[in-house]
N, CA, C and O atoms as CSV, one atom per row, in Angstrom:
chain,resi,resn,atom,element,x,y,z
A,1,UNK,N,N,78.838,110.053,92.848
A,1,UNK,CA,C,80.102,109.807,92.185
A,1,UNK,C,C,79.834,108.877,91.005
A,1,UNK,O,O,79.114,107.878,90.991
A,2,UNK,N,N,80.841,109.613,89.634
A,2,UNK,CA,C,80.212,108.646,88.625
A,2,UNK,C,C,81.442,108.627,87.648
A,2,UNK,O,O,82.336,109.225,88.246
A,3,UNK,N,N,81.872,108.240,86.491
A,3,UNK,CA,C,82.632,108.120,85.924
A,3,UNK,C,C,83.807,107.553,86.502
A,3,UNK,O,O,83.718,106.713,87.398
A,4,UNK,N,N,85.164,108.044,85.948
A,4,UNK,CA,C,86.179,108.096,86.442
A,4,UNK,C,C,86.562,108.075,87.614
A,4,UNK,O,O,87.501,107.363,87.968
A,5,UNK,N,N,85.670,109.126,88.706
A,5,UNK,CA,C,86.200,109.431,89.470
A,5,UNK,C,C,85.409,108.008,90.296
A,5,UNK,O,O,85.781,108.010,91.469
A,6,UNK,N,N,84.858,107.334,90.131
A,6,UNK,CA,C,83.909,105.735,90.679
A,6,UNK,C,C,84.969,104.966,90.001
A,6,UNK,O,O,84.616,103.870,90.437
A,7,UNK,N,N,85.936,104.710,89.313
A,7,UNK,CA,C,86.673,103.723,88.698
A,7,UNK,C,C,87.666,103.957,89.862
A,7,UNK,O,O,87.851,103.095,90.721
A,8,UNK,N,N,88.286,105.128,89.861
A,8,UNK,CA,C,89.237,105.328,90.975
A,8,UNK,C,C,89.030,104.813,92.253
A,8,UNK,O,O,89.775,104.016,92.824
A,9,UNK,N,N,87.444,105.550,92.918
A,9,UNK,CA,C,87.413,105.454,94.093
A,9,UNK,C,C,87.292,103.707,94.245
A,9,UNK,O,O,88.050,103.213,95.081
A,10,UNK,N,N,86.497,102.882,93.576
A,10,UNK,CA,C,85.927,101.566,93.629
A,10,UNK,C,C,87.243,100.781,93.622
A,10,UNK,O,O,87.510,99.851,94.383
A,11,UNK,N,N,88.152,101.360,92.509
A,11,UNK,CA,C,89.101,100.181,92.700
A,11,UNK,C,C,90.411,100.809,93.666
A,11,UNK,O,O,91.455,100.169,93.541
A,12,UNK,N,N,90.451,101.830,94.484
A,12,UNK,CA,C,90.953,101.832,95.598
A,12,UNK,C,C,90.465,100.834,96.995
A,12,UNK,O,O,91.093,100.326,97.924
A,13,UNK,N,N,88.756,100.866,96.522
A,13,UNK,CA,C,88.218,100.064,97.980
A,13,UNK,C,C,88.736,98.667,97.625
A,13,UNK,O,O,88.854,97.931,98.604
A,14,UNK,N,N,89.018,98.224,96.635
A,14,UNK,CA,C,89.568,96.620,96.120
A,14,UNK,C,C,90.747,96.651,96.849
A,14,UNK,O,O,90.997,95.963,97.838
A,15,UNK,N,N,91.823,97.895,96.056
A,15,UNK,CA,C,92.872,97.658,96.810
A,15,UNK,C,C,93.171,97.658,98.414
A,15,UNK,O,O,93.829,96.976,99.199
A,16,UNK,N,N,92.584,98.449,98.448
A,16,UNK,CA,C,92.670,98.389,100.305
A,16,UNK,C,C,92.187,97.127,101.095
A,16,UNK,O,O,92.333,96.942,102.304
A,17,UNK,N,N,91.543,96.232,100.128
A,17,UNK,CA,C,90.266,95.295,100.673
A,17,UNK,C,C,91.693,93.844,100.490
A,17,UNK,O,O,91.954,92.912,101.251
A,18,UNK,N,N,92.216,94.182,99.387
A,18,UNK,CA,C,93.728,93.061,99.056
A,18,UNK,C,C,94.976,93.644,99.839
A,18,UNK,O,O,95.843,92.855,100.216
A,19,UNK,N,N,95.079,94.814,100.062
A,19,UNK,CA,C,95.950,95.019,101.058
A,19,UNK,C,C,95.574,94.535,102.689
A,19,UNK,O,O,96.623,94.280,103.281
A,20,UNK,N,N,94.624,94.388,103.365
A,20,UNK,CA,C,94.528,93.976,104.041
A,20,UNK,C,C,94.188,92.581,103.916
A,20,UNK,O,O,93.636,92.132,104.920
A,21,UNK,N,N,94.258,92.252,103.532
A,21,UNK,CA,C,93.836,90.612,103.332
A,21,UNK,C,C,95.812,89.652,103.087
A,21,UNK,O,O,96.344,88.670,103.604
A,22,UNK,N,N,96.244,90.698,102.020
A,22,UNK,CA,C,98.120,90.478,102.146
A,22,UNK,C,C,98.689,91.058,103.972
A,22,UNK,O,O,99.665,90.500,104.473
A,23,UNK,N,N,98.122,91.899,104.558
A,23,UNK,CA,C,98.384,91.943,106.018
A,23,UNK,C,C,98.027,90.645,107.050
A,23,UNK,O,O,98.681,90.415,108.067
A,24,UNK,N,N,97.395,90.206,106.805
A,24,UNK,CA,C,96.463,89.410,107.655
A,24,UNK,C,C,97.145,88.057,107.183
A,24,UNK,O,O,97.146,87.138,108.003
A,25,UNK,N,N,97.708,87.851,105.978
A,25,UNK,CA,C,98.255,86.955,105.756
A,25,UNK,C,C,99.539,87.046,106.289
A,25,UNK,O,O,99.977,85.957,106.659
A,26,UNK,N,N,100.179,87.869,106.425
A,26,UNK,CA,C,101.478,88.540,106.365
A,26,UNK,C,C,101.838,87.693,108.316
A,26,UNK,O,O,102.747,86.926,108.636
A,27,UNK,N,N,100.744,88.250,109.160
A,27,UNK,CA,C,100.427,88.187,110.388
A,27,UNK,C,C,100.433,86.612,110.857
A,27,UNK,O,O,100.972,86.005,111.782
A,28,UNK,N,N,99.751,86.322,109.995
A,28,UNK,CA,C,99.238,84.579,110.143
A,28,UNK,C,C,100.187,84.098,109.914
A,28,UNK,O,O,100.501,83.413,110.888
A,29,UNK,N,N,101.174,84.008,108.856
A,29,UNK,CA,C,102.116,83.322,108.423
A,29,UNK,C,C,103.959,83.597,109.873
A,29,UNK,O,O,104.978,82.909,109.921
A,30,UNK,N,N,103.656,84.563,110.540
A,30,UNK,CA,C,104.628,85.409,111.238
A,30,UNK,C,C,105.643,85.968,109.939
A,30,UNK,O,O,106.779,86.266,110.308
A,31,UNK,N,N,105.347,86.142,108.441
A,31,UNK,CA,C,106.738,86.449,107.322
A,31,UNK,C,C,106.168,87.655,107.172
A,31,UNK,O,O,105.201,87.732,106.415
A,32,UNK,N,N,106.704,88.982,107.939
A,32,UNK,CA,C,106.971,89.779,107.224
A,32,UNK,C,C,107.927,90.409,106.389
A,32,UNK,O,O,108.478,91.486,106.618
A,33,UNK,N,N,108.083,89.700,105.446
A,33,UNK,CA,C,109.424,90.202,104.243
A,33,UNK,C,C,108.298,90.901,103.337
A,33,UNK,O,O,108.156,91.981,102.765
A,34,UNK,N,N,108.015,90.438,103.405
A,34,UNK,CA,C,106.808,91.136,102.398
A,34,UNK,C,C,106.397,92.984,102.667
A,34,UNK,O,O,105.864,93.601,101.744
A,35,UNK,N,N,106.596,93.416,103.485
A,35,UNK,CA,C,106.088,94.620,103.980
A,35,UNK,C,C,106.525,95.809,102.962
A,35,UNK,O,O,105.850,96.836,102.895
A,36,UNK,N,N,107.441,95.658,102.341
A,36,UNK,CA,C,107.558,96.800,101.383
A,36,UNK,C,C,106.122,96.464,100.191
A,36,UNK,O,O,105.310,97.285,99.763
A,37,UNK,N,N,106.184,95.433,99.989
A,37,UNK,CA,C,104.837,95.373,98.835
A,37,UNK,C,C,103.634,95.722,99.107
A,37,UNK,O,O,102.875,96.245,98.291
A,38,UNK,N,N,103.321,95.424,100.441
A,38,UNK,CA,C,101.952,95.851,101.437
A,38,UNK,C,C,101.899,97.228,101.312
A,38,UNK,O,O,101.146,97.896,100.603
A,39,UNK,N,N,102.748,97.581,102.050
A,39,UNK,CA,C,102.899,99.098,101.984
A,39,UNK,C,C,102.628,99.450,100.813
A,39,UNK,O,O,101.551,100.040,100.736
A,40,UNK,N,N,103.338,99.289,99.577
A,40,UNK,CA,C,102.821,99.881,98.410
A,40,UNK,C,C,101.930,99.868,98.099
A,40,UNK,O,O,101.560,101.009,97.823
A,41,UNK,N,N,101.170,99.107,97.930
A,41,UNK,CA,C,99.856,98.494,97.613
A,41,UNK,C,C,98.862,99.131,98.703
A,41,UNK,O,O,97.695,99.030,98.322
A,42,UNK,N,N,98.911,99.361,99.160
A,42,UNK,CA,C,98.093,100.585,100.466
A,42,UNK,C,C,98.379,101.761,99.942
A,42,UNK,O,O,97.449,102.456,99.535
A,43,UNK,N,N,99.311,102.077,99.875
A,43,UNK,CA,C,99.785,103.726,99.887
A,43,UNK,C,C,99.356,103.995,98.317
A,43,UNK,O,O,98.317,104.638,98.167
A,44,UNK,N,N,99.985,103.608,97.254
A,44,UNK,CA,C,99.669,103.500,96.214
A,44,UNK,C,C,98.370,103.121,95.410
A,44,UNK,O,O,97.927,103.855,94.527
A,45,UNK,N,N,97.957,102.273,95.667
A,45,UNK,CA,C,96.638,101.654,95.536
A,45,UNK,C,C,95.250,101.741,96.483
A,45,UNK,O,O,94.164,101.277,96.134
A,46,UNK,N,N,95.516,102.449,97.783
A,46,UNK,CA,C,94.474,102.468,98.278
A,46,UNK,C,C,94.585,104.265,98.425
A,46,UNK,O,O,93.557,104.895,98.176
A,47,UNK,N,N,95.464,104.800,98.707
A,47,UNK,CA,C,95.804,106.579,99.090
A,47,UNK,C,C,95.286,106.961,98.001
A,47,UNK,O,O,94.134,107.339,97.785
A,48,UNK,N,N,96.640,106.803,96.926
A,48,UNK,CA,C,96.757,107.475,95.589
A,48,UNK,C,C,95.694,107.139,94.849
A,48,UNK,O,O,95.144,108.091,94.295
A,49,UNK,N,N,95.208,106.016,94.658
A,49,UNK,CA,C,93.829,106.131,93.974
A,49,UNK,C,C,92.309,106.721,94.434
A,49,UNK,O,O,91.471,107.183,93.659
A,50,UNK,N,N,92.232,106.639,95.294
A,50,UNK,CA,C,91.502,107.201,96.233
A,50,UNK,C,C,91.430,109.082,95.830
A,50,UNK,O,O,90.644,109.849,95.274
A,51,UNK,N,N,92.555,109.143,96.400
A,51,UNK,CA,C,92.433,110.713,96.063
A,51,UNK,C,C,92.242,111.106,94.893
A,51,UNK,O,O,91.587,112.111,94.619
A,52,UNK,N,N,92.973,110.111,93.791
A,52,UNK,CA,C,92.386,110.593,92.358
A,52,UNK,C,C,90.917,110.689,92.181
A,52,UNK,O,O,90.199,111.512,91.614
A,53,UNK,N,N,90.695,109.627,92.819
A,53,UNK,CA,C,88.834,109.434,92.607
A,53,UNK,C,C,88.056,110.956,93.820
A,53,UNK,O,O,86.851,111.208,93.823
A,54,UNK,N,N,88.786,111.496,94.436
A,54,UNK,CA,C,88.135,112.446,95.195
A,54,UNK,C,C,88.374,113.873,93.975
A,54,UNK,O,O,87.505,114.562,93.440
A,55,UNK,N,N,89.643,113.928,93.858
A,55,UNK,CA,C,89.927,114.985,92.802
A,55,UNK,C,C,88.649,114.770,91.543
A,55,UNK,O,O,87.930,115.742,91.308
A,56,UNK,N,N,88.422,113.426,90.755
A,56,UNK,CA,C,87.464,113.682,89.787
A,56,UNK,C,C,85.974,113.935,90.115
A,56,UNK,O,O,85.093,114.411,89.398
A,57,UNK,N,N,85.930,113.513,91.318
A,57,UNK,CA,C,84.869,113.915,91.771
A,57,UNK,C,C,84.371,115.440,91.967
A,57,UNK,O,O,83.194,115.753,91.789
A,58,UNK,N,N,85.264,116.262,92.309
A,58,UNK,CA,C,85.292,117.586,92.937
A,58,UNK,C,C,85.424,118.356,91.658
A,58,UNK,O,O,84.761,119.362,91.405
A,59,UNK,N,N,86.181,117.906,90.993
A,59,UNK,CA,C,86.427,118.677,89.610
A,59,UNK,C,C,85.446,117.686,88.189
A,59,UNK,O,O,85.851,116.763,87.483
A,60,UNK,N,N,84.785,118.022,88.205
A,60,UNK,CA,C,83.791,116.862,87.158
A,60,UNK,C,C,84.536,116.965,85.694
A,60,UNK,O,O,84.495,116.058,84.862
A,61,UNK,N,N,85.320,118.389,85.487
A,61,UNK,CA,C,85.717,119.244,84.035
A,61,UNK,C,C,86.805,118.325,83.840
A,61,UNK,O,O,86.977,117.929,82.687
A,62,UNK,N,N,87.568,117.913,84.736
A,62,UNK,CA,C,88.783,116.949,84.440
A,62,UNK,C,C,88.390,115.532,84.552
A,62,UNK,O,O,89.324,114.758,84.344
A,63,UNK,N,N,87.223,114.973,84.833
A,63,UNK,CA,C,86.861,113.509,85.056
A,63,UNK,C,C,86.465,113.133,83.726
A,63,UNK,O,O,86.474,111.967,83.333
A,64,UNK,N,N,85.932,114.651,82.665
A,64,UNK,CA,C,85.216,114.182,81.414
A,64,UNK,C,C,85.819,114.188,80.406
A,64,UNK,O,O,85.353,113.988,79.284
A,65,UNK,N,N,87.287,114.492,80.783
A,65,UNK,CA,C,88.553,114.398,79.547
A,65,UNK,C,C,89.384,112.976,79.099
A,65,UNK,O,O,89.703,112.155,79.960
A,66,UNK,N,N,89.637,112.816,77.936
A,66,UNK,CA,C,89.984,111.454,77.540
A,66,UNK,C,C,91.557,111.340,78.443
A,66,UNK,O,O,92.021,110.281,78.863
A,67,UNK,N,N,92.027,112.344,78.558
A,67,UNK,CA,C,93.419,112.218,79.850
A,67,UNK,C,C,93.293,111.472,80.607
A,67,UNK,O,O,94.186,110.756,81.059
A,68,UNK,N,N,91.642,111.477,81.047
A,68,UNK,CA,C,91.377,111.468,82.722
A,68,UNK,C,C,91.121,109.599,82.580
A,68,UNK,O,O,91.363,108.883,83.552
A,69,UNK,N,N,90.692,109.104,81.457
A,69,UNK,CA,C,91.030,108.042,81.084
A,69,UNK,C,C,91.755,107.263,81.218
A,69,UNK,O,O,91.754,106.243,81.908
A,70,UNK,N,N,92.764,107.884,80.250
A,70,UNK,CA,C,94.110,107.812,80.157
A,70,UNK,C,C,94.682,107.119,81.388
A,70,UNK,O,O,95.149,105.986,81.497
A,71,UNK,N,N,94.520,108.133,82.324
A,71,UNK,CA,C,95.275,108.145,83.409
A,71,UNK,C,C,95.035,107.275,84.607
A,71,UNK,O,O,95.813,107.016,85.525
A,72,UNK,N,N,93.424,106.753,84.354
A,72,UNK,CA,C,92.635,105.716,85.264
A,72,UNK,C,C,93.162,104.519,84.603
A,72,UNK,O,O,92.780,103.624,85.357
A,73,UNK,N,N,93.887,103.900,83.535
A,73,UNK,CA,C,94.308,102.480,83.010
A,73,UNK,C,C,95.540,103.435,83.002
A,73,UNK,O,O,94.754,104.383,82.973
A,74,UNK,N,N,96.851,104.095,83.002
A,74,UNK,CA,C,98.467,104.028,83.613
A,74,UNK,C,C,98.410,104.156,85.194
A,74,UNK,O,O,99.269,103.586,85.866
A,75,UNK,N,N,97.693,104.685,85.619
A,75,UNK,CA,C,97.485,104.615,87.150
A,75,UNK,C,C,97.552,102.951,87.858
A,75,UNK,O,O,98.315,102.528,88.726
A,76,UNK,N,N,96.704,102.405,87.287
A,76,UNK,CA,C,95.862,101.000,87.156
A,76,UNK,C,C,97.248,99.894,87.014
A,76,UNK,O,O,97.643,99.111,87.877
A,77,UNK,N,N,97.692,100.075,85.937
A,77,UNK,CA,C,98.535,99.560,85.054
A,77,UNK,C,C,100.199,99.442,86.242
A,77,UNK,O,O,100.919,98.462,86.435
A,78,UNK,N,N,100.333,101.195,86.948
A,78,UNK,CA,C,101.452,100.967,87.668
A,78,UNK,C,C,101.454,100.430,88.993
A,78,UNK,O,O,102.538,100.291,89.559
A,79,UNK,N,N,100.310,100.085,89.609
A,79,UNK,CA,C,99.644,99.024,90.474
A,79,UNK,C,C,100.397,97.849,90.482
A,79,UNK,O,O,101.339,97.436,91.158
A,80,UNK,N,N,99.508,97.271,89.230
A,80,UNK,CA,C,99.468,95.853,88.909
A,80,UNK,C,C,100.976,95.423,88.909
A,80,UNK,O,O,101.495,94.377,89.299
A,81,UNK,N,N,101.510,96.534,88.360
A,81,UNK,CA,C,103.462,96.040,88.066
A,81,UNK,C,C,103.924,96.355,89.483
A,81,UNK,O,O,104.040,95.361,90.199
A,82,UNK,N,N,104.184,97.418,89.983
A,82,UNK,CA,C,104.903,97.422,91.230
A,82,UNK,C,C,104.303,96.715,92.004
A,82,UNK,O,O,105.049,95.761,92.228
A,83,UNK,N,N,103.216,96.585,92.662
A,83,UNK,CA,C,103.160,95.571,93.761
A,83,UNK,C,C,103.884,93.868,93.372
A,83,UNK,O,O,104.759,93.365,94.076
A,84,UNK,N,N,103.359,93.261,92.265
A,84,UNK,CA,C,104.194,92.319,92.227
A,84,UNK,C,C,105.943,92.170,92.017
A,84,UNK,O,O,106.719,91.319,92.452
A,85,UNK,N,N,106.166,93.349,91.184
A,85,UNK,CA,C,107.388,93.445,91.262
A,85,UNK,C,C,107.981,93.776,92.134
A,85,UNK,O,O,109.045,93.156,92.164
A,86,UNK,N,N,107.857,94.633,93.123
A,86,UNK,CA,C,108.204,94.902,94.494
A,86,UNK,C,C,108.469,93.336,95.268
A,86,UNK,O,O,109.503,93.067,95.879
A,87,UNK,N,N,107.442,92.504,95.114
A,87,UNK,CA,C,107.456,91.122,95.695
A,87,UNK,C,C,108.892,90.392,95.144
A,87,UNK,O,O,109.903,90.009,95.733
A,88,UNK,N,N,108.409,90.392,93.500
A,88,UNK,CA,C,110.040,89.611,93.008
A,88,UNK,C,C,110.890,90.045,93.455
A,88,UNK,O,O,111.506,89.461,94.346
A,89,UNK,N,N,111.233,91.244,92.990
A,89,UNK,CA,C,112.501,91.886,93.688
A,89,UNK,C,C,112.812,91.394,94.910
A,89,UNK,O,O,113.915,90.862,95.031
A,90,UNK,N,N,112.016,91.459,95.931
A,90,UNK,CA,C,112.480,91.417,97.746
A,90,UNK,C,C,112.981,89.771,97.835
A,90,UNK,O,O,113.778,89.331,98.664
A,91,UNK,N,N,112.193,88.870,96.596
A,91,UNK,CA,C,112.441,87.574,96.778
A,91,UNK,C,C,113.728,87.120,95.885
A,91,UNK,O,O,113.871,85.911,95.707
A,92,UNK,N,N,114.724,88.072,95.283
A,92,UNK,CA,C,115.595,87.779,94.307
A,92,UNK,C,C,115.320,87.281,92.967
A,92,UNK,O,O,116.202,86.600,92.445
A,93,UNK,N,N,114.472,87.457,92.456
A,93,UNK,CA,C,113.967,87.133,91.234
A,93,UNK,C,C,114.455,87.800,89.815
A,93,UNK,O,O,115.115,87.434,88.843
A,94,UNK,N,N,113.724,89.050,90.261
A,94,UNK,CA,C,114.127,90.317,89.036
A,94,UNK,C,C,113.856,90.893,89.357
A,94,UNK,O,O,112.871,90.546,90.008
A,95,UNK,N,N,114.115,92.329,89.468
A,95,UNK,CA,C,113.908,94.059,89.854
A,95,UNK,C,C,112.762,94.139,88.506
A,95,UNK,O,O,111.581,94.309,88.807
A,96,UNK,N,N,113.025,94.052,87.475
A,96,UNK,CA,C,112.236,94.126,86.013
A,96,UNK,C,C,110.590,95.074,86.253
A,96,UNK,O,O,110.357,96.272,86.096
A,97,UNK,N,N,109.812,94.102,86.623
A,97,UNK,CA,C,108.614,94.551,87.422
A,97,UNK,C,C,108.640,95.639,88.005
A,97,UNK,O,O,107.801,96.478,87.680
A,98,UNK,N,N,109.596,95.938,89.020
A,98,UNK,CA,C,109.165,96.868,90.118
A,98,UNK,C,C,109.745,98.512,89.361
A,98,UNK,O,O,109.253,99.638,89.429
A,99,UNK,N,N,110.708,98.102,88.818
A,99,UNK,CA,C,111.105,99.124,87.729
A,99,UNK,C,C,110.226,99.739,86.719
A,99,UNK,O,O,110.112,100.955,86.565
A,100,UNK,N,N,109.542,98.733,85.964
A,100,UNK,CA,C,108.418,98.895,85.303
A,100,UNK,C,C,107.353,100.306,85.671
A,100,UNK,O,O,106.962,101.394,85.247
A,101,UNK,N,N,107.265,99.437,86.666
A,101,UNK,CA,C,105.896,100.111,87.714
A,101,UNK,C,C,106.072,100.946,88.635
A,101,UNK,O,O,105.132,101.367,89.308
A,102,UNK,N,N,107.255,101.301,88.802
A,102,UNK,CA,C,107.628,103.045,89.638
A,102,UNK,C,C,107.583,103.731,88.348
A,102,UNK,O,O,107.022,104.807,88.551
A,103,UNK,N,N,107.973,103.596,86.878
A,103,UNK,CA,C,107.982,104.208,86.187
A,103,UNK,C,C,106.721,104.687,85.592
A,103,UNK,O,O,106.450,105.723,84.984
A,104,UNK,N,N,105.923,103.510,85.977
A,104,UNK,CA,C,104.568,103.356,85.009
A,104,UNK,C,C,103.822,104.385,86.142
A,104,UNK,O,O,102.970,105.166,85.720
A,105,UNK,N,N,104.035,104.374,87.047
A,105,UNK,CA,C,103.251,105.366,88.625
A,105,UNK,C,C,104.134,106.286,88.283
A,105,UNK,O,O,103.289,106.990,87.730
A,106,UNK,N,N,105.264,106.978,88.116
A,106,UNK,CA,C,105.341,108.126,88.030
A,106,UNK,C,C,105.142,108.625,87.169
A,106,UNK,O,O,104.965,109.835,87.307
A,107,UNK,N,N,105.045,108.075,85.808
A,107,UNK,CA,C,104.147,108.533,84.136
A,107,UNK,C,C,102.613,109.067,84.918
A,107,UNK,O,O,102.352,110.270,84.919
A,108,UNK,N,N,101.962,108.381,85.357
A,108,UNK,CA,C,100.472,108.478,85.989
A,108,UNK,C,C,100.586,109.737,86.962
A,108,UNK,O,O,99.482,110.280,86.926
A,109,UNK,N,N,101.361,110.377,87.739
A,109,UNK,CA,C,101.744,111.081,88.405
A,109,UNK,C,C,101.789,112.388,87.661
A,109,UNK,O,O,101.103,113.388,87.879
A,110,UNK,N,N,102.833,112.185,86.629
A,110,UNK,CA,C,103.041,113.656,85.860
A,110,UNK,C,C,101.604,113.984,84.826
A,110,UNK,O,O,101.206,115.127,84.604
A,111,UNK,N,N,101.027,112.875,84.336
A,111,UNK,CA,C,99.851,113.410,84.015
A,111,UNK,C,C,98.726,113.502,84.875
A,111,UNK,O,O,97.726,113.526,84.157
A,112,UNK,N,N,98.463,113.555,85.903
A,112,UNK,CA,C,97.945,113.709,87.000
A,112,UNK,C,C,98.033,115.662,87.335
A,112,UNK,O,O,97.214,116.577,87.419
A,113,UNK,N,N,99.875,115.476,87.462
A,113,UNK,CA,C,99.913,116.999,87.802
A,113,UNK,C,C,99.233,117.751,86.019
A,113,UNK,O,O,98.431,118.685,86.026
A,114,UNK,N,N,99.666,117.221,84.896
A,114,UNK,CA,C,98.879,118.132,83.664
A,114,UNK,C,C,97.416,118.149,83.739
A,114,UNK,O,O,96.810,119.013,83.106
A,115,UNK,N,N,96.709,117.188,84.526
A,115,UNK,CA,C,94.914,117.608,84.509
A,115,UNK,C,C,95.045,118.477,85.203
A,115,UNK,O,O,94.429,119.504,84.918
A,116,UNK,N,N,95.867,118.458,86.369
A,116,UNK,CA,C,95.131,119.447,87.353
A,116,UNK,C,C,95.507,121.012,87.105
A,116,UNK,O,O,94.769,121.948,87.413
A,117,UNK,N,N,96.830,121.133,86.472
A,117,UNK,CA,C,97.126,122.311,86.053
A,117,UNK,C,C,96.448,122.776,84.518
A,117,UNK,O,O,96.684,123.882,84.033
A,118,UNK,N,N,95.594,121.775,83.861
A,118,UNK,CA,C,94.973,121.855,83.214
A,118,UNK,C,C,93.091,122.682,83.242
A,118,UNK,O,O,92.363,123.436,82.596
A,119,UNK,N,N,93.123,121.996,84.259
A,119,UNK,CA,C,92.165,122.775,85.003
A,119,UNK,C,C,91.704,123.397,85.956
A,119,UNK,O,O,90.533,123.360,86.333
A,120,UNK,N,N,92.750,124.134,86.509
A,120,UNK,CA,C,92.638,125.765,87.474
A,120,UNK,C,C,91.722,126.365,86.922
A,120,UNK,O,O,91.655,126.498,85.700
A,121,UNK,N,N,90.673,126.925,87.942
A,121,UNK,CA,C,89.910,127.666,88.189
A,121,UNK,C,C,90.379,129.105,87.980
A,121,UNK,O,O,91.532,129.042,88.407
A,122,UNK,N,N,90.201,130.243,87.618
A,122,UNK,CA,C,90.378,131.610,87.707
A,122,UNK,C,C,89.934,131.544,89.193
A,122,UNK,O,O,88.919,130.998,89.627
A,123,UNK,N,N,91.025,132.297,89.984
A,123,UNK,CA,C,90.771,132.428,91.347
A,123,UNK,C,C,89.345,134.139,91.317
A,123,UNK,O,O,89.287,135.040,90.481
A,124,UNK,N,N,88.570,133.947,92.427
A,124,UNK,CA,C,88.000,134.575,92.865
A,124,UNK,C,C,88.083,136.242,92.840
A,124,UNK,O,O,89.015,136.586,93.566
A,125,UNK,N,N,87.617,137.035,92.424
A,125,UNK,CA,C,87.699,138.786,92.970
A,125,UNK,C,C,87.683,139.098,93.778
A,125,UNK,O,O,87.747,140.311,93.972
């Protein structure tokens, strides 16, 4: 695994490595208010990146496109905003953040679905 699809997979193992480390805190402290941000930050950051990094892997033709770029820093980018904003929000702060960053993850999403429909294979004879 090399490119893109190593940016993905590597900084999924981060996230999963800070999602459990926000669990363990979560545990220690007995406060789980926090659990919607955990969750995201797992599901989002450790799933969804993950699989991106399996997809560039499997498909090398879409890992070597400037999209695929692209899409490894808005991917990245809707991380960094929703998990903390998810936090403000739950703590009354500002929604601002978490808004941000569902938007900024579902931008990353729809170009996600254009690589891949970008690069279909001609099915088999």
């Amino acid at each position: 695994m090399r490119g893109v699809a190593l940016w993905f997979f590597a900084s999924a193992i981060v996230y999963v490595m800070a999602g459990m480390m926000f669990g363990i805190w979560m545990a220690a402290s007995h406060d789980h208010g926090l659990a919607p941000a955990h969750g995201h930050l797992n599901l989002i950051g450790w799933v969804t990146m993950a699989l991106f990094g399996i997809y560039y892997h499997l498909v090398p033709s879409a890992a070597e496109s400037r999209l695929a770029t692209l899409h490894f820093a808005i991917a990245t980018l809707g991380v960094w905003l929703i998990v903390p904003g998810i936090t403000l929000a739950i703590r009354g702060t500002t929604e601002i953040l978490a808004i941000l960053g569902a938007f900024t993850t579902l931008t990353s999403m729809v170009l996600f679905l254009v690589i891949v429909l970008r690069n279909q294979r001609p099915a088999l004879a």
